[in-house]
N, C-alpha and C positions, 0 to 999 in steps of 0.2 A: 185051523180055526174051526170053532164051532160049525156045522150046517147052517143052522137057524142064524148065528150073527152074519156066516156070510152072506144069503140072501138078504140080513136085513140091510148090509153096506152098499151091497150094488144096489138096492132099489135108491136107496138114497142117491147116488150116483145117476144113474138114469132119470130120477126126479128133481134134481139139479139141485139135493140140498145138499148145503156147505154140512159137514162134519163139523168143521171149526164152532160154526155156530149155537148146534145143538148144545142145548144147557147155557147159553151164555148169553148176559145182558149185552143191550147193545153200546152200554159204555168200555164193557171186555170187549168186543170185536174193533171196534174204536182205537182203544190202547195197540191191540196187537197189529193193527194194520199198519195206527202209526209209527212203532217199531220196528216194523220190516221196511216199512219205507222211506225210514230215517239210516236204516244200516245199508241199504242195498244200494248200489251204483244206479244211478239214474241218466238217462242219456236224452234227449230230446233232438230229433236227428233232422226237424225242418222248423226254423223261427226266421220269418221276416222283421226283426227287431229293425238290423240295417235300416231300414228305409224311416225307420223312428229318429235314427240317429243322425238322420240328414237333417233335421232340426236344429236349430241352431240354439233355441231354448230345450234343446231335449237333455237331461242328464241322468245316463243310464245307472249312473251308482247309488243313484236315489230315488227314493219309493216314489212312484208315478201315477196318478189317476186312471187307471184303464178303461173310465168308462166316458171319460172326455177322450181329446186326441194322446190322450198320454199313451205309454208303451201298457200291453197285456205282460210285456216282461224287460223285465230292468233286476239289479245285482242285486237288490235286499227283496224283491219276490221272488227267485229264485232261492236264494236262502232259507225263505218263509213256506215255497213251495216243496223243499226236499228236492229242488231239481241238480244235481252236479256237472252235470255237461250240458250242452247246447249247441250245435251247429248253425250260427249265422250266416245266413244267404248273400252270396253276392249275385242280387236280382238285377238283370239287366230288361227290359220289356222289348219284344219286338221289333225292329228296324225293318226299312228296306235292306235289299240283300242286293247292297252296290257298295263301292269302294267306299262310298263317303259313310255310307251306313254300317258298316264294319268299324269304320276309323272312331265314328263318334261311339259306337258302344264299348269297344277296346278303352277307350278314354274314361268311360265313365266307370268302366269296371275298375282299372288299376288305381281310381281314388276311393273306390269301395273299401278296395284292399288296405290299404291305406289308412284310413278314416278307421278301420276296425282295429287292425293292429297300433294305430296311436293310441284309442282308448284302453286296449289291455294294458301297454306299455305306461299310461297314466295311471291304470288304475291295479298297475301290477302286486301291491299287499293283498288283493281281494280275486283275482283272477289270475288265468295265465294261456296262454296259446297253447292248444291241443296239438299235436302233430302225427302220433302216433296211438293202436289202438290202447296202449298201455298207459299212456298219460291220464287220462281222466281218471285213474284210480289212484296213480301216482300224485295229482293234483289231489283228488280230494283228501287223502291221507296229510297234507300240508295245510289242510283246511282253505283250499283254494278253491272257487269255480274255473271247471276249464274250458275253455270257448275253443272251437273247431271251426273251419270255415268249407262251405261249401259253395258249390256255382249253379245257381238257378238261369239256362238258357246255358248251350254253348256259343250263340251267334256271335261271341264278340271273336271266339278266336279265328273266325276269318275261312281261308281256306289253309292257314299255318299251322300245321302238328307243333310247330317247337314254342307256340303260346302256350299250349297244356302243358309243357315242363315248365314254363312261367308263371301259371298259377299253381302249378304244384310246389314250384320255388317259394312262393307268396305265402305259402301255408292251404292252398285248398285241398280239401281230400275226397271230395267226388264232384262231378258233376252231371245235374241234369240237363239231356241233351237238347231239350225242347222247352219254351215255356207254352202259350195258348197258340202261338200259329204255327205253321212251319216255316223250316229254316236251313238253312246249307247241310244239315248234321242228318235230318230225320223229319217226316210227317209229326204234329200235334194232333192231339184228340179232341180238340176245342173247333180247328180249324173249318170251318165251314166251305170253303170254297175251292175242296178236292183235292184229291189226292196231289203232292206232288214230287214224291220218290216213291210212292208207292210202299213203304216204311221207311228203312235205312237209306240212303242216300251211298253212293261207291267210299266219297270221301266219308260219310259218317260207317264206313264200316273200318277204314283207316283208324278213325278216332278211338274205336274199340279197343283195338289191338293197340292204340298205344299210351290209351289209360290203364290195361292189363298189365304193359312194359311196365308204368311208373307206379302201377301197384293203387290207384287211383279207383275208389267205387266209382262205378255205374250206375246213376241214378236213371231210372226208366220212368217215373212221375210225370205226366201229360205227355206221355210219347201215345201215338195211335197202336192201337191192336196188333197193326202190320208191324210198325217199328217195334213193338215190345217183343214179336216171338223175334224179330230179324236180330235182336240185338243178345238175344240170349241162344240162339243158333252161332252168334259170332265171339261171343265173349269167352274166355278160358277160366274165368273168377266169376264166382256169384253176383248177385246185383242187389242193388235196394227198389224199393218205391217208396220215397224218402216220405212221402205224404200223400198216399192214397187211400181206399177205402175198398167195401164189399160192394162189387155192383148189383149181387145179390137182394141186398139190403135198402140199397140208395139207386135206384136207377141214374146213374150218371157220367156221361163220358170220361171224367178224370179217374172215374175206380175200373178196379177189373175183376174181371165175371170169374164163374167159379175153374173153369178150364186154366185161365190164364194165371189162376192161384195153383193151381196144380202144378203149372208148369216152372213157377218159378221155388217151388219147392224141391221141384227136381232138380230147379238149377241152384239149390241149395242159398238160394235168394231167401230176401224177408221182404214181407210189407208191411210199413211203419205207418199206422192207422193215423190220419189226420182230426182234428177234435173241429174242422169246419162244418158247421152242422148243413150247409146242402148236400155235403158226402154224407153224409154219416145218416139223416132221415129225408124220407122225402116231408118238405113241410106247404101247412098256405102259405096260398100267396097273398102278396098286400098289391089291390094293382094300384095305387097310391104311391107307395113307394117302390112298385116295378115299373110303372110309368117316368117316376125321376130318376133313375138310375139308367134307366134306359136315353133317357135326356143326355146322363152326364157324360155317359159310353160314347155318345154319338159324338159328343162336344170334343173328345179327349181324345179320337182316333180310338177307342174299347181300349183306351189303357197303352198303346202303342207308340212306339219311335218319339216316346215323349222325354225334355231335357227334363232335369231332376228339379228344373222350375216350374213345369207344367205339373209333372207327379205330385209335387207338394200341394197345389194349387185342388187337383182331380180329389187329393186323399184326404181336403179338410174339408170339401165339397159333402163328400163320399161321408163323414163323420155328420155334417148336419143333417144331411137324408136319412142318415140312418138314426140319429136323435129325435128326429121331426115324425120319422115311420118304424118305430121298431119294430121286428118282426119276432114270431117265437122259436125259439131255441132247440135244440135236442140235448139230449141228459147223458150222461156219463151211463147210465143205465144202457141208454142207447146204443154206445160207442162200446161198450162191452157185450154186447150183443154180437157187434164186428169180431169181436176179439175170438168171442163163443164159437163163431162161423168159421172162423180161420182153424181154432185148435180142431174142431170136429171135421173138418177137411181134411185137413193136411197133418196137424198134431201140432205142440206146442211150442217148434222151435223156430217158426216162420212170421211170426207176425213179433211186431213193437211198436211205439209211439215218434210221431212226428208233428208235431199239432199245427204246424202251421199256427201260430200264435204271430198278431202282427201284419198279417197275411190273410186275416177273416177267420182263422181259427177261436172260435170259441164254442162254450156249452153253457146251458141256463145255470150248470151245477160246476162248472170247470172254467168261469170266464176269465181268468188269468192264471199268472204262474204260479201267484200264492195255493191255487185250488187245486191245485196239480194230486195229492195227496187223495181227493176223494176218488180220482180211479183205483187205486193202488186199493183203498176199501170197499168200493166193488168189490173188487177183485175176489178180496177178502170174503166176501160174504156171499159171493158165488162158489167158495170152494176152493179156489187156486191155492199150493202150497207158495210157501216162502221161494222155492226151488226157481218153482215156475215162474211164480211176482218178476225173480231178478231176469230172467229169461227175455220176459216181455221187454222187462224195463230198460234190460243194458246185453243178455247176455249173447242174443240172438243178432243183434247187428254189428258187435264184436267182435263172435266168432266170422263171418262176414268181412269185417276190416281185417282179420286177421290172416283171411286164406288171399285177401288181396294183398299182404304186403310179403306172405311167401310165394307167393305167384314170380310176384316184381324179383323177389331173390335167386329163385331159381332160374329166371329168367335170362338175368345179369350173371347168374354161373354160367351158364349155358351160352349167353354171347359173348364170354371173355375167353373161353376156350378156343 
């Protein structure tokens, strides 16, 4: 190539202009965005929808108001979003950590399970149960959305290894080991009231090795510092952070700083950038509406060891405070900024999307699943190739799902010998 054009490509590059965009209206950047992200696999690897669909007027097949109690995602905005996959959480909140407090979370989790898999199996012409890394392109090729399930909290399985082949039976394909407190498994990074394994737990180092057996990701998302390096010192397979962020960026206990992005790059991990805007900017405060929230936290146990009567009760509470105070938002501009942080880190094949939608994920520019698309034109208009787009979108947590499920194979050669 010319001299003179080379230098002029890298300054561009260095000055973070898109290529793509030079010479082109913003109705061309538009078009071509929405092109690549109508062909490329889309994966979305953290939605609290579930807890939508404990409603008894909730119905996920049809278009829902998101900015009442209705779902940020249901099957026709995800359609309208470009989204093709989804991991649906089966969220359990904190318990005491006694027999009865196991028994009742184990209970609430296998009607999770349950509850999800009835609605695919109703609404099977439109969706289908993900199981493998290769379904979600196999579904969308049939014009299907594919739904995957995952575990938000290990607490329910107890001190019992062979519950994890029971949710793995069930359809789950990772879980996160921790949700805000600690728990038999691992230290949280939310938990205020000290250490108390110091990260991993003996039995949460069991648990590693025998989600590696079943080829199961490792979700590290609200583990502490200590749990996050103890768990990837134990692990044989990459891990996710199904919904974390730059702590860089967001001062906040649930993301991780720039070392701990290092190190999960080494461990051929990704982190799947959450769209909740306290990760994602630091914003004001309202003390009006941190004053009521703080009310309702108190009222609810912070969200804790509560039946699926009390949550429902805490989450339409939680909807009027936040109707009554709304607070301002962070922009996709923002969140791609995350994105920016990660590839000039570590490079491009470490970071993806997890939006925690349903779960407080949203953006002023990104507040449902319909909007899903205006990352994907970011993207665009920061320069990202089509290559990379899919990367973020599906191809980084894939490769991921994929070296987990050869792990699990080699594994089972290896013990049948």
């Amino acid at each position: 190539m010319n001299p003179i054009k080379t230098c002029f490509f890298i300054t561009l590059f260095v000055l973070g202009i898109s290529q793509v965009s030079i010479g082109q209206s913003d109705e061309a950047i538009r078009a071509r965005a929405n092109e690549i992200h109508q062909r490329i696999l889309t994966v979305d690897t953290h939605v609290d929808t579930p807890l939508q669909m404990m409603n008894e007027d909730f119905d996920i097949s049809k278009r829902n108001d998101p900015r009442g109690r209705g779902a940020k995602l249901d099957f026709p905005r995800m359609r309208e979003g470009g989204l093709d996959a989804a991991f649906f959480a089966v969220f359990i909140g904190q318990g005491p950590l006694t027999p009865e407090g196991y028994e009742a979370a184990l209970r609430r989790s296998l009607e999770k399970f349950v509850m999800i898999r009835s609605a695919l199996h109703t609404h099977s012409d439109q969706v289908g149960l993900a199981l493998t890394s290769a379904d979600a392109m196999r579904l969308k090729r049939q014009g299907k959305l594919a739904i995957y399930i995952g575990v938000e909290n290990a607490f329910p399985i107890n001190h019992d290894l062979s519950l994890i082949q029971t949710f793995y039976d069930l359809g789950a394909r990772y879980i996160g080991l921790t949700h805000s407190l600690h728990n038999q498994v691992a230290d949280a990074s939310t938990d205020e009231s000290g250490p108390l394994h110091n990260g991993l737990s003996d039995f949460g180092k069991e648990v590693v090795r025998e989600m590696n057996r079943l080829g199961m990701i490792i979700d590290v998302s609200h583990l502490s510092d200590e749990a996050f390096y103890d768990v990837l010192r134990e692990s044989k397979a990459p891990v996710i952070a199904s919904h974390s962020n730059v702590r860089e960026l967001a001062n906040h206990p649930r993301n991780i700083d720039d070392d701990m992005i290092r190190a999960l790059a080494a461990n051929g991990g990704v982190l799947q950038l959450s769209i909740l805007s306290d990760y994602v900017k630091e914003l004001p405060s309202s003390p009006q509406r941190d004053s009521a929230m703080a009310a309702l936290r108190q009222r609810y146990n912070n969200f804790q060891g509560l039946t699926d009567e009390q949550m429902d009760s805490a989450r339409r509470q939680w909807f009027e405070i936040s109707a009554r105070y709304p607070r301002p938002l962070a922009t996709v501009a923002d969140l791609v900024d995350h994105i920016d942080h990660v590839v000039q880190l570590v490079g491009i094949d470490f970071v993806g999307i997890g939006t925690d939608f349903d779960g407080g994920g949203a953006l002023k520019d990104c507040f449902h699943a319909s909007e899903l698309g205006n990352i994907t034109l970011e993207l665009v208009r920061r320069g990202y190739s089509r290559r990379e787009i899919e990367k973020i979108w599906s191809g980084n947590f894939l490769r991921v799902f994929r070296e987990n499920e050869r792990l699990a194979r080699r594994l089972a050669r290896q013990g049948s010998r």
